[in-house]
TORDOGU-408241 format. One record per residue (C-alpha): x, y, z; residue in one letter. Coordinates in steps of 0.05 Angstrom, whole numbers, padded with zeros to 5 digits, always signed. Layout:
BEGIN
XYZA ...
***
This chain:
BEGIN
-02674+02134-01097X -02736+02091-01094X -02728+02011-01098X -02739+02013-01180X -02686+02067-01192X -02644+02029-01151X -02658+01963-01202X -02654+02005-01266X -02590+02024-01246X -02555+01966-01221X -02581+01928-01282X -02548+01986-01326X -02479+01980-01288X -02485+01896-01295X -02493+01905-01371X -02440+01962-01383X -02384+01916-01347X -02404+01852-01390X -02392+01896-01447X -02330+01930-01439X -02300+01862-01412X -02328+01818-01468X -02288+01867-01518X -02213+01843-01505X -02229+01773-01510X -02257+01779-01590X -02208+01835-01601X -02153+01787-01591X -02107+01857-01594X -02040+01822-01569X -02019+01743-01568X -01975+01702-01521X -01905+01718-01537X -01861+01670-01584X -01789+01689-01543X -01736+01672-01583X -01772+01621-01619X -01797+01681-01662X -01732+01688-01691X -01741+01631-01729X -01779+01620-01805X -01771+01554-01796X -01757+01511-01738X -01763+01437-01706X -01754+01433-01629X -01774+01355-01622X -01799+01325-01556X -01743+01313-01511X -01757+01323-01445X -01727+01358-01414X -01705+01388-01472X -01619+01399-01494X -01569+01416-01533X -01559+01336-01547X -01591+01318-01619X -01668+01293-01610X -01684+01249-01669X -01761+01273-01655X -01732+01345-01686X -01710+01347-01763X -01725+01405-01818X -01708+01388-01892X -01717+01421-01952X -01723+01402-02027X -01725+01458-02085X -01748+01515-02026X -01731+01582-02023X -01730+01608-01949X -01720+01670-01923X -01703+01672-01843X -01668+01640-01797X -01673+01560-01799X -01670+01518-01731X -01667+01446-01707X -01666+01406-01646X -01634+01357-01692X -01618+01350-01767X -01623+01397-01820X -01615+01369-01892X -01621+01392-01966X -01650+01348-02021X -01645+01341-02095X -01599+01332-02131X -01622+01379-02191X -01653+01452-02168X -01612+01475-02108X -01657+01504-02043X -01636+01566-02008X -01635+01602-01943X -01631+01669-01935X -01611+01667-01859X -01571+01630-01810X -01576+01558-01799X -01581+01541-01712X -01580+01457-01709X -01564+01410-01650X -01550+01354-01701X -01525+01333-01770X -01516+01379-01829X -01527+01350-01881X -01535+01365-01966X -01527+01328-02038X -01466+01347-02088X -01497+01388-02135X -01485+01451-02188X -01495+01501-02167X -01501+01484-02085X -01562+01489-02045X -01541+01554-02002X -01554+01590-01940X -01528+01665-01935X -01512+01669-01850X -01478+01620-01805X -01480+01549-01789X -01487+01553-01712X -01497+01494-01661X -01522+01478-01618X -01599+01504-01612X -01604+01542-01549X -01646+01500-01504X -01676+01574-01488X -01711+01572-01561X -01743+01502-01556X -01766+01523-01483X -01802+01594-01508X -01834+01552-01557X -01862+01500-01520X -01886+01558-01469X -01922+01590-01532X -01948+01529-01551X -01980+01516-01482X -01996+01592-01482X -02035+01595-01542X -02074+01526-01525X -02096+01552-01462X -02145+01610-01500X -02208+01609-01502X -02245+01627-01580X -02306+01668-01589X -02330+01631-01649X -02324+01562-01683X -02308+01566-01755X -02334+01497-01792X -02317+01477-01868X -02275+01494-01920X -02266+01567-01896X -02278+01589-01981X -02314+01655-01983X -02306+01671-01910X -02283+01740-01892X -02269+01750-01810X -02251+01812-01766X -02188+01804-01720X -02202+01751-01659X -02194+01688-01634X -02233+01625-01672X -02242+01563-01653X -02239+01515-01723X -02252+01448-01742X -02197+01392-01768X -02235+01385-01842X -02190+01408-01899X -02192+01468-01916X -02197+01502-01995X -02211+01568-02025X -02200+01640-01999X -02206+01657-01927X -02202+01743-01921X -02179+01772-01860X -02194+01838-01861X -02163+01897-01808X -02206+01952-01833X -02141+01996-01843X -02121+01974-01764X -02046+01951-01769X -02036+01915-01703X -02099+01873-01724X -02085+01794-01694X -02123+01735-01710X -02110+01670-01674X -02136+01606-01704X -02144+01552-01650X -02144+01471-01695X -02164+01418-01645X -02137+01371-01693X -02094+01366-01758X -02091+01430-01808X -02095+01404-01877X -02100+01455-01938X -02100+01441-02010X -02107+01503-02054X -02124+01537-01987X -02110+01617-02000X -02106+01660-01932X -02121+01743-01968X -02103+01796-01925X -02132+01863-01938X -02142+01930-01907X -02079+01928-01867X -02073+01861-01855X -02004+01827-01839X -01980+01749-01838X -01943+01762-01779X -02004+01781-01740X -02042+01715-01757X -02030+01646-01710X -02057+01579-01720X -02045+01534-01657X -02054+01466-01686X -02068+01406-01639X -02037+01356-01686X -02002+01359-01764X -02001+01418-01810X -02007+01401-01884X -02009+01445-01934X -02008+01430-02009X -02008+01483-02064X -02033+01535-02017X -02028+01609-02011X -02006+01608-01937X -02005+01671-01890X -01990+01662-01808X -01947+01633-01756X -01966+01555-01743X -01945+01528-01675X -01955+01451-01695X -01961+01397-01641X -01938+01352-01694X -01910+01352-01760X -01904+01413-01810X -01904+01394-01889X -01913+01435-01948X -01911+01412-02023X -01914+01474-02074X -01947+01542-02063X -01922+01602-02011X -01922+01601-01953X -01910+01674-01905X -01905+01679-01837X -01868+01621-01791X -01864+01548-01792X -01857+01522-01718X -01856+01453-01701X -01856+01394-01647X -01836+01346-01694X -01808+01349-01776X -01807+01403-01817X -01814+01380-01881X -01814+01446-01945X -01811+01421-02018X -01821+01457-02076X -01843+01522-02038X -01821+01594-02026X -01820+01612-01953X -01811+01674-01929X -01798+01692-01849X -01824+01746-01809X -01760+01750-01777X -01692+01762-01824X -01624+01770-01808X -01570+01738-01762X -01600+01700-01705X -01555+01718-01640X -01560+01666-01584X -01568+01691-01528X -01513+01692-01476X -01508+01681-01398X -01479+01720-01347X -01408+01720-01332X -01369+01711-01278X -01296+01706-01307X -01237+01702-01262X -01190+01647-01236X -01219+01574-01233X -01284+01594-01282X -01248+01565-01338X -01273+01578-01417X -01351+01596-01391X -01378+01616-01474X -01413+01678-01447X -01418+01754-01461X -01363+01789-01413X -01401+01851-01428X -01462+01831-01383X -01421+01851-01322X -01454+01872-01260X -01443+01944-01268X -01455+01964-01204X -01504+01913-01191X -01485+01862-01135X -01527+01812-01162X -01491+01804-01234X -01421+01782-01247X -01369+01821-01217X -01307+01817-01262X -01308+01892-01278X -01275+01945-01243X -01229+01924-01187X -01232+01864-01136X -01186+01816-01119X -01169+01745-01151X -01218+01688-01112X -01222+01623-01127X -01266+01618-01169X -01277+01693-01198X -01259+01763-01170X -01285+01786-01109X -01293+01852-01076X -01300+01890-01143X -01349+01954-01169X -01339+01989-01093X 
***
């Protein structure tokens, strides 16, 4: 092979990797997990640091005349307003502080559980999202109002000015289509519509917002991680509400990507003499493994726990 072959083809093999490794990065096919914080439709973790099952007054979600379906959680309160038009939650309510609600006719409602305290576990996975998600890098700066625009799936870098209109997001009949929205700033909508088509699903759309997310008689569709606060006053809103600081819904109909009964989850046992009352799941045994509890099949009594067991 002669010196120019030599270039021709090294300058081929340069260009092919750039290609295939610029792909991923605009694809955005998969983004940072949520943990257990993606249980939640709505949920307030506050700033404590480090954070704990102790109420943070930083943490607080309330609702007036909302509809919400999903599981509700908060570092600290939770409270229902109005006294007129009751709001309701389709899902468990997970708090580390006050519940709290006005007398009314009929009562505002929630169909699961009242459970406390928030796991610290949740407000942890969310702040690890949160620094996940703020640590990507967009492949395009969106500017404006975002009215008209229609975008592929990736990852977009946009600017704090409010936003109205429709925004499309179109998967071209792709499913698992994600777009992540990166806000250096505040989110603030006002008749701000988010269309999916071809495909399309809420639950595959993020906007990591630096500050406050506002929204006000908007068509909403995503998961906001907020550094801040979270308010809506009238319109929709589908996908997740995940917050910092307040959560504040009035007037709107919410609807979760995750339904159903939220299950904390439980630590390892190691039940025996001496443990005392430990609040975990006796079925997460070691079962053969030395390194998990070992209050399953034989041992003797030791202070604390059995010993000697699962030979």
């Amino acid at each position: 092979m002669n010196n120019l072959q030599k270039y021709l083809s090294t300058c081929l093999l340069a260009t092919a990797a750039l290609l295939v490794g610029a792909a991923p990065a605009f694809a955005a096919s998969s983004a940072p997990s949520l943990g257990s914080a993606g249980d939640f439709a709505v949920l307030s973790v506050g700033t404590a640091t480090p954070p704990s099952t102790t109420a943070d007054g930083t943490a607080a979600v309330t609702t007036t005349r909302a509809n919400i379906t999903g599981n509700v959680g908060s570092a600290g309160a939770v409270s229902f307003g109005d006294a007129g038009t009751p709001s309701v939650i389709t899902g468990d309510v997970v708090l580390s502080g006050a519940y709290t609600q006005v007398p009314e006719a009929p009562p505002n409602a929630f169909s699961g559980s009242l459970i406390t305290p928030l796991p610290v576990g949740v407000i942890t996975d969310f702040n690890a999202a949160y620094a996940a998600f703020g640590d990507l890098k967009c492949t395009k700066t969106l500017t404006g109002t975002l009215a008209g625009v229609t975008l592929k799936p990736g990852i977009y870098c946009v600017s704090a000015e409010a936003k109205t209109g429709v925004l499309t997001l179109d998967a071209k009949g792709n499913a698992n289509a994600v777009w992540i929205f990166l806000v250096d700033g505040a989110l603030t909508g006002t008749n701000f519509t988010v269309n999916l088509v071809n495909g399309a699903t809420a639950c595959n759309v993020y906007w990591w917002v630096k500050a406050a997310a506002t929204l006000t008689t908007s068509d909403f569709k995503g998961t906001i991680l907020a550094g801040a606060a979270i308010t809506t006053d009238g319109g929709t809103f589908e996908g997740r509400a995940l917050a910092k600081a307040a959560v504040t819904l009035t007037d709107a109909t919410f609807v979760g990507c995750e339904g159903g009964t939220f299950n904390p989850p439980q630590q390892r046992c190691n039940q025996g003499v001496g443990n005392g009352t430990e609040g975990c799941d006796p079925g997460n045994s070691n079962q053969g493994n030395p390194f998990r509890s070992n209050d399953e099949l034989g041992g003797v009594r030791g202070n604390p726990g059995k010993k000697g067991g699962n030979k």
